[in-house]
C-alpha positions as CSV (number, residue, x, y, z in Angstrom):
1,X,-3.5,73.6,-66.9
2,X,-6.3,73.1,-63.8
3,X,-8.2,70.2,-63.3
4,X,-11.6,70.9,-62.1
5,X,-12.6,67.2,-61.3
6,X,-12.1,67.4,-57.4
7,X,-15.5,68.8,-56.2
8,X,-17.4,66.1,-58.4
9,X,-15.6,63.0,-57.5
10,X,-17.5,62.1,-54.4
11,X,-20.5,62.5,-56.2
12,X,-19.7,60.0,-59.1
13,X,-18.3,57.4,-57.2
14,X,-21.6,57.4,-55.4
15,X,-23.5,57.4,-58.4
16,X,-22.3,54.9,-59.7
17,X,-22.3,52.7,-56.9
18,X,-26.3,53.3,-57.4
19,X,-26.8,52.9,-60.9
20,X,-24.8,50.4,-62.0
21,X,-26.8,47.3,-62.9
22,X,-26.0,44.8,-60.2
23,X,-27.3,41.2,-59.6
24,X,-27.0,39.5,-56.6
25,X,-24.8,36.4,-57.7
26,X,-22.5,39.0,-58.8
27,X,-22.0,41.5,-55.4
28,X,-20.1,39.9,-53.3
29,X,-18.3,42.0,-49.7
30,X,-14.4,40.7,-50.6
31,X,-13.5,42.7,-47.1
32,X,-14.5,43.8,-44.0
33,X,-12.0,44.7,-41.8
34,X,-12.7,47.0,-38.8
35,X,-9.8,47.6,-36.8
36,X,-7.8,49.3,-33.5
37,X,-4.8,51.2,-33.1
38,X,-2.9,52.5,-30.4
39,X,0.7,54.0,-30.0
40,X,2.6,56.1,-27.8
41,X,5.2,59.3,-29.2
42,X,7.5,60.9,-27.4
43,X,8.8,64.0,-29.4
44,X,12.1,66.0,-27.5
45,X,11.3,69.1,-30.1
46,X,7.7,69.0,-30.5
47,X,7.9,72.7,-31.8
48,X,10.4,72.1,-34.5
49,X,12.5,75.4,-32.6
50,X,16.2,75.6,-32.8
51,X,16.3,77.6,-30.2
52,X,14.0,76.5,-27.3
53,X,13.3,73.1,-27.9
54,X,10.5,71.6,-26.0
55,X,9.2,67.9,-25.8
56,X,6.0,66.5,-25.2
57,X,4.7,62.5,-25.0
58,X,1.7,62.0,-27.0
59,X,-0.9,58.7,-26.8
60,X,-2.6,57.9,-29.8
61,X,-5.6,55.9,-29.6
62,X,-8.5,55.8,-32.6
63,X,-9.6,52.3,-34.9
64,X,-11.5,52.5,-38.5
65,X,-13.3,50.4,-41.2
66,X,-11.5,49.0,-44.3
67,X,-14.3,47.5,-47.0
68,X,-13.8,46.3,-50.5
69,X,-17.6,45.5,-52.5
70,X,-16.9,43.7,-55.7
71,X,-19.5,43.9,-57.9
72,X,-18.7,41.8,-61.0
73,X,-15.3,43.2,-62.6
74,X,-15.5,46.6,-60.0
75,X,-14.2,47.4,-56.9
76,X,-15.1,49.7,-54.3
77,X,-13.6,50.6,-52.1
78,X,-13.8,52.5,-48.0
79,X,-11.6,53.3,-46.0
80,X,-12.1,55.3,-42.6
81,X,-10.3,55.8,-39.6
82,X,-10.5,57.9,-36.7
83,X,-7.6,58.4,-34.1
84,X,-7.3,60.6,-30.7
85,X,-4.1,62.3,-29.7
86,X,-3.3,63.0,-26.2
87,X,-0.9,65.1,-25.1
88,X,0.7,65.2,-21.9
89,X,2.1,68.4,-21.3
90,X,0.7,70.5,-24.1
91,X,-3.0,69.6,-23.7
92,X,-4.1,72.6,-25.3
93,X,-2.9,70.5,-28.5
94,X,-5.7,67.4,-28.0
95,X,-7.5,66.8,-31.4
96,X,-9.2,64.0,-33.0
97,X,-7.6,62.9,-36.9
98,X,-10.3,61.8,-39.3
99,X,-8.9,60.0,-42.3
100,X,-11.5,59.0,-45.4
101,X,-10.9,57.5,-48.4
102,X,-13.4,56.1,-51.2
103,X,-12.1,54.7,-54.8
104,X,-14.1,53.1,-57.8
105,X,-11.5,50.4,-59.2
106,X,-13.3,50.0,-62.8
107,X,-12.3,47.7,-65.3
108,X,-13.8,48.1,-68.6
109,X,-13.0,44.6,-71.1
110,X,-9.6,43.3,-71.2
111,X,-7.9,46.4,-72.1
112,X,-9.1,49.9,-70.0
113,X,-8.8,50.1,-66.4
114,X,-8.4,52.4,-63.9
115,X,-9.4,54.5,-60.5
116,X,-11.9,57.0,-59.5
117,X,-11.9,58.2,-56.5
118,X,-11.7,61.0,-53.3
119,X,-9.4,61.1,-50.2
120,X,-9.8,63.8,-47.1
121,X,-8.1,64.1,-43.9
122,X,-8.4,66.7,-40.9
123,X,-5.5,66.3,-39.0
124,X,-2.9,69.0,-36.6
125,X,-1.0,71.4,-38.7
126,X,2.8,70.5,-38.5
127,X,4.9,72.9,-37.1
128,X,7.6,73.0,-40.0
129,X,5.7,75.5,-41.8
130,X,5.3,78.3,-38.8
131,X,6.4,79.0,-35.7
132,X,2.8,79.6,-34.1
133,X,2.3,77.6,-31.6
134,X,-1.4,76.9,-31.4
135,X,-3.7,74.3,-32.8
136,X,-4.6,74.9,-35.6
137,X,-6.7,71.9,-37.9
138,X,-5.4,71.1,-41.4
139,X,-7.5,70.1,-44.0
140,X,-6.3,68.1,-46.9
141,X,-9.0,67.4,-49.8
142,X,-7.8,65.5,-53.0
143,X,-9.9,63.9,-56.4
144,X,-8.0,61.8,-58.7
145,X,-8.6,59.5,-61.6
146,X,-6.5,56.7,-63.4
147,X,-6.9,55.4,-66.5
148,X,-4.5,52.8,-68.0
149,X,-4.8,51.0,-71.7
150,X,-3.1,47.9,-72.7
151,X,-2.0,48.8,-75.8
152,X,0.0,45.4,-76.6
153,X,0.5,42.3,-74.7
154,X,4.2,44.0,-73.5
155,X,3.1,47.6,-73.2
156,X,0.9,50.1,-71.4
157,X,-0.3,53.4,-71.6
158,X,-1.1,54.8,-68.0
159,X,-2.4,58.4,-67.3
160,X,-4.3,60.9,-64.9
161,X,-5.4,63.7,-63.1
162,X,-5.7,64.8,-59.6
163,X,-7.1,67.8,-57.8
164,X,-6.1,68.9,-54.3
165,X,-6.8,71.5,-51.7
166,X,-5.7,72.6,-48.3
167,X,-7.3,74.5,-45.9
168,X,-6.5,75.8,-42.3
169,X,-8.4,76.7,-39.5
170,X,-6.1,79.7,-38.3
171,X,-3.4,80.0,-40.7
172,X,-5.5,81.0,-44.2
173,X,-1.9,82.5,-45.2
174,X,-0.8,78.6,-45.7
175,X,-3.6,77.5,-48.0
176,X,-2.8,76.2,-51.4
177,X,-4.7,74.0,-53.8
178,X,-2.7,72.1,-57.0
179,X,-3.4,69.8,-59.8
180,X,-1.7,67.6,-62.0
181,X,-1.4,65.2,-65.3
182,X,0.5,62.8,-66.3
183,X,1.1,60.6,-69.0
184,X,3.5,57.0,-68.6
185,X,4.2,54.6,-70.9
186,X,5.1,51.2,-69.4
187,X,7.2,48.0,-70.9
188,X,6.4,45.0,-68.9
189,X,9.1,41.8,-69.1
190,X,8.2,38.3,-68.2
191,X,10.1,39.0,-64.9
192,X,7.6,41.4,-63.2
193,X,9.8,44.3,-64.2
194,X,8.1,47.1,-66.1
195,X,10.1,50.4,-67.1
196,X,8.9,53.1,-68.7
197,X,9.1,57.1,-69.3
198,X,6.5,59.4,-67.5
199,X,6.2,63.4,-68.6
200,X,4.0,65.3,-65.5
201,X,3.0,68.5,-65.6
202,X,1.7,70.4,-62.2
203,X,0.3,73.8,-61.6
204,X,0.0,75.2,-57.6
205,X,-2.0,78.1,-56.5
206,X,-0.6,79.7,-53.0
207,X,-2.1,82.6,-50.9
208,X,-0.3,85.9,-52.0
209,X,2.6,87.3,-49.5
210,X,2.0,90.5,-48.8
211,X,5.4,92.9,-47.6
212,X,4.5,96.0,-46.4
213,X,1.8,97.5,-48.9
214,X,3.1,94.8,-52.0
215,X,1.4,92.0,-52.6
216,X,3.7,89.2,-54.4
217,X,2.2,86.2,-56.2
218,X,3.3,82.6,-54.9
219,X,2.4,80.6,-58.0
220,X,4.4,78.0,-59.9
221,X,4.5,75.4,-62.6
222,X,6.4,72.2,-62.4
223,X,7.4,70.0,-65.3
224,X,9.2,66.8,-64.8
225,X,10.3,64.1,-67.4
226,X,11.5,60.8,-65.8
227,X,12.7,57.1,-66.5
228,X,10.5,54.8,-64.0
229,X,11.3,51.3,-62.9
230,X,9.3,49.0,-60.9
231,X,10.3,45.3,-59.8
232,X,8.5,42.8,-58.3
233,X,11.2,40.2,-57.0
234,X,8.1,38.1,-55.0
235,X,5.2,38.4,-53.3
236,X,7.2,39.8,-50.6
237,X,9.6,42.5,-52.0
238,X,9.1,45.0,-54.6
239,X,11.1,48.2,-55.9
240,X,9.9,51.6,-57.2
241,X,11.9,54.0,-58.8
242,X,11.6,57.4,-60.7
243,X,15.1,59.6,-61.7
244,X,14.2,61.9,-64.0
245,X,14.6,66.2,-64.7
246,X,12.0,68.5,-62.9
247,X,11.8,72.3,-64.1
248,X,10.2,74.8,-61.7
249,X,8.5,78.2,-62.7
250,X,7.3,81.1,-60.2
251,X,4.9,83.3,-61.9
252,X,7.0,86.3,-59.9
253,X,9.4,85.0,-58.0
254,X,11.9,84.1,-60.8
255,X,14.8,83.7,-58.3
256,X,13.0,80.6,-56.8
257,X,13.0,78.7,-59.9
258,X,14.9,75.3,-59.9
259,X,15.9,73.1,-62.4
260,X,17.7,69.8,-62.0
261,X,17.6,66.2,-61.6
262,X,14.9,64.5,-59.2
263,X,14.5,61.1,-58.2
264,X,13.0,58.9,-55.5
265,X,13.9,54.8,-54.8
266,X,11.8,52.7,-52.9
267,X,11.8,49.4,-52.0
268,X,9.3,47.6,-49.9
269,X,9.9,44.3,-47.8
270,X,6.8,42.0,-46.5
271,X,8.9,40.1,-43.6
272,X,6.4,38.8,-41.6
273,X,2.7,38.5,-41.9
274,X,2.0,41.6,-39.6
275,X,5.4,43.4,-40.0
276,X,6.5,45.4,-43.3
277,X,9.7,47.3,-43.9
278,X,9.7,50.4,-46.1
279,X,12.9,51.8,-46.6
280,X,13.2,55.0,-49.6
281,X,15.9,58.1,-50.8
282,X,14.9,60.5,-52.6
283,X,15.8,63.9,-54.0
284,X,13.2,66.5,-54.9
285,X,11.8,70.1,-54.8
C-alpha cells in the first residue's frame, strides 16, 4: 500500500494559502520568532569504529525563523533553520544543515480537523550505517496528512498518511523511501487522559544488495497493532505511550522477519520557562 501524496504537498499547502478567501480582520501573524543557536560537541568516537576510535570537537553555529499565520480557524505554519558545523580536526567534514518545515493546521466546523503539510532536511550522513569515512549529504524528504473526527463528545477517530524519501549524495546504496497509514481511535476522560487502539500499516522500498552477480530485494512490510495512552497531568508534564505487537515481512529475506511486542514511553517535563526535560524507553524494530 504506497502513498503517492509526498511530491504534491508543497504545492497544496501553497495553494491554499493563496486561494483561500481571506479578510483582513481575520489574518492575523500569531508568531514571529527568529532565533540563534550555538553549541559546542565533543565526540571521543566520531567514526562509530570499535576498533580505532577517533574524536573530534565540533562548533555549531546557525539561527532560523519560526512563524504561525492564522487566518480565521487555520494555521500555518514555517519553520526554517540553518546551522554550520565546524570541525576541528576533521575539517574535511564542514557542512551547513538546512532544516524546513511548512504545515496547513485546518479545521473544518466543530468536528474535522487535521494537518497538511511537508518537512525536508539536508544534513551529514551518520556514520552508524557505513564505515566510509567521507562526507557525504543526507537528504530526508517527508509529506504527511492528519485528519481527525470527533465522532462523540468522549471519542475520536484520528488517521493518516505520510510519504518519505532519502537520498545521498555518495552512498546511492543507502537510499530508501517508505510510507504509511494509520487508523486510532481515541477515548478522552475528564482528566486529560485519552487511550485508545491504533492499527498501522508501513511498506519500505530499499536499494537492492547485490552479492557477487545476485541481486537480492531489501523490501518489507510492517504491521503493528497497539494500545496508546496519553496523559496530560498540567500544563507542564505530559505522558505518551504506545505497547502494542509489530509483524515484519521481507519480500526475500524471510530470515529477517520479526514478530513481537513493541513499545515506546515518553514523558515530557516543562521545568522552567527555557529548560524542558524529555526523558523516553522504548523497544522497537
Amino acid at each position: 500500500m504506497t502513498y503517492k501524496i509526498h511530491p504534491r504537498v508543497h504545492s497544496l499547502v501553497v495553494l491554499a494559502a493563496l486561494t483561500l478567501p481571506v479578510g483582513t480582520s481575520y489574518a492575523a501573524l500569531d508568531k514571529f520568532q527568529p532565533y540563534a543557536t550555538a553549541r559546542v560537541l565533543h565526540d571521543s568516537n566520531l567514526f562509530r569504529s570499535s576498533n580505532n576510535k577517533e574524536d573530534d570537537t565540533v562548533a555549531y553555529v546557525g539561527g532560523g525563523i519560526r512563524t504561525n499565520l492564522k487566518v480565521s480557524r487555520q494555521h500555518f505554519l514555517v519553520d526554517v533553520e540553518a546551522v554550520r558545523a565546524h570541525y576541528d580536526n576533521f575539517d574535511k567534514l564542514d557542512h551547513t544543515r538546512l532544516k524546513g518545515r511548512a504545515v496547513w493546521a485546518w479545521q473544518v466546523g466543530n468536528l474535522w480537523s487535521g494537518e497538511l503539510g511537508t518537512t525536508s532536511e539536508r544534513s551529514l550522513r551518520s556514520f552508524t550505517q557505513t564505515a566510509v569515512r567521507q562526507k557525504d549529504m543526507r537528504t530526508r524528504k517527508a509529506g504527511f496528512f492528519k485528519v481527525g473526527y470527533q465522532i462523540h463528545p468522549d471519542w475520536r477517530l484520528v488517521g493518516g498518511v505520510n510519504y518519505n524519501t532519502v537520498d545521498y549524495q555518495d552512498q546511492k546504496n543507502l537510499e530508501r523511501n517508505f510510507s504509511s497509514g494509520q487508523l486510532e481511535v481515541q477515548y478522552k476522560n475528564t482528566l486529560n487522559t485519552r487511550v485508545g487502539i491504533r492499527a498501522k500499516h508501513s511498506d519500505y522500498s530499499l536499494q537492492e544488495t547485490v552479492i557477487g552477480s545476485i541481486k537480492t530485494n531489501n523490501d518489507y512490510k510492517e504491521d503493528e497493532l497497539s494500545a496508546v495512552f496519553y496523559w496530560e497531568g498540567s500544563a507542564k508534564s505530559k505522558l505518551d505511550a504506545r505497547f502494542g505487537y509489530t509483524k515484519q515481512s521481507f519480500n526475500e529475506l524471510s530470515d529477517r522477519d520479526y514478530k513481537g511486542s513493541t513499545g515506546r514511553l515518553t514523558y515530557h517535563w516543562l521545568m522552567t520557562g527555557k529548560t524542558r526535560l524529555d526523558l523516553a524507553i522504548w523497544r522497537e524494530t
